[in-house]
C-alpha positions in Angstrom: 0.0 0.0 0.0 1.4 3.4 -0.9 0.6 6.7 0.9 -1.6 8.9 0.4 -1.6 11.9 -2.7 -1.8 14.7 0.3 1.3 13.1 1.9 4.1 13.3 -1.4 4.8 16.3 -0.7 6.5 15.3 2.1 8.6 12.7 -0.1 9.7 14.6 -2.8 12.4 12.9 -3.7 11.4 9.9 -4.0 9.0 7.5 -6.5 5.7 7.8 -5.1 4.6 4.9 -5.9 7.9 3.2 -4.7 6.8 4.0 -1.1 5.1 1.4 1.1 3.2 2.3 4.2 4.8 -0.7 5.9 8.3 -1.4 4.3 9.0 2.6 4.4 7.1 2.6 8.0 10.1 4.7 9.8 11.1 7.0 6.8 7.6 7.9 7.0 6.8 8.2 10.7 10.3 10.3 10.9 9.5 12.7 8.0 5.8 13.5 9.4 6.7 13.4 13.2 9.3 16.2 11.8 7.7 18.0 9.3 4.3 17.1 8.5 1.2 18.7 8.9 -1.8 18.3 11.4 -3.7 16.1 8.6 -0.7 14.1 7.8 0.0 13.5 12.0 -3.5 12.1 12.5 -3.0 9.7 9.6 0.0 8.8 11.1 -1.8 7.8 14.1 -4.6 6.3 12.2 -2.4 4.2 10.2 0.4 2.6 12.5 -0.3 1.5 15.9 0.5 2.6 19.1 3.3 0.2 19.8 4.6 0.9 16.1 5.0 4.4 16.8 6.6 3.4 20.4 8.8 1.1 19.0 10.2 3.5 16.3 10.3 6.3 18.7 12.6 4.3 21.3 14.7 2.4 18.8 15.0 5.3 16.0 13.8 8.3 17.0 16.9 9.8 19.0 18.5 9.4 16.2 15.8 10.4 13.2 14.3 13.7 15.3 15.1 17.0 16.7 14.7 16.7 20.7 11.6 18.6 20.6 9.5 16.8 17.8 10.9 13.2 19.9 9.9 14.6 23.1 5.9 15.6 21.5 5.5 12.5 20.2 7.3 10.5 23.1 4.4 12.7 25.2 1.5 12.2 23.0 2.5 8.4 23.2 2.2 8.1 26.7 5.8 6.8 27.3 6.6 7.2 30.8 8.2 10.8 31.6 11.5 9.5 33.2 11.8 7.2 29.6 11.2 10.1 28.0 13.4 12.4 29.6 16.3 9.7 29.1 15.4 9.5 25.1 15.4 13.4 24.8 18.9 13.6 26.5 20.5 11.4 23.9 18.7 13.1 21.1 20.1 16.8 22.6 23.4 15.1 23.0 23.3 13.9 19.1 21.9 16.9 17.5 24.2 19.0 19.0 27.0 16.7 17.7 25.0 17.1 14.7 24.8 20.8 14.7 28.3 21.2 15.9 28.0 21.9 19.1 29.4 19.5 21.2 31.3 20.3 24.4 
């Protein structure tokens, strides 16, 4: 199944019809947890589970998503706050070696 016509904007650079909803799950859910809009984020939630979304947030997220869009959708999730407080630390600490701003 490939993703909706509202959504390729958001995947501009790729075929559209290349892209499947579950194969591509975490290019997806990182591109519109980042960047998408408020239609494209309740899709999101409409189309991948809870513990999909969990389960890419904890194992890919830190490393896929500024600290603030991790920490909204760790929230929004309902991961516990001192989990969430742990996977926003590491994603602070690898953006701002990202960014070039490491101490």
């Amino acid at each position: 199944m490939t993703i909706p016509v509202f959504l390729q904007p958001f995947f501009w650079e790729y075929a559209h019809e290349d892209i499947d909803i579950m194969r591509h799950a975490a290019t997806i859910m990182a591109r519109i947890m980042e960047r998408g809009s408020w239609e494209a984020m309740v899709w999101l939630k409409k189309t991948y589970s809870r513990e999909q979304i969990v389960n890419f947030l904890i194992n890919k997220g830190k490393d896929s998503l500024p600290p603030r869009e991790l920490n909204y959708w760790l929230l929004i999730s309902g991961v516990p706050p001192e989990d969430r407080r742990k996977l926003v630390d590491s994603a602070k600490a690898n953006y701002a070696v990202w960014r070039g701003h490491a101490s």
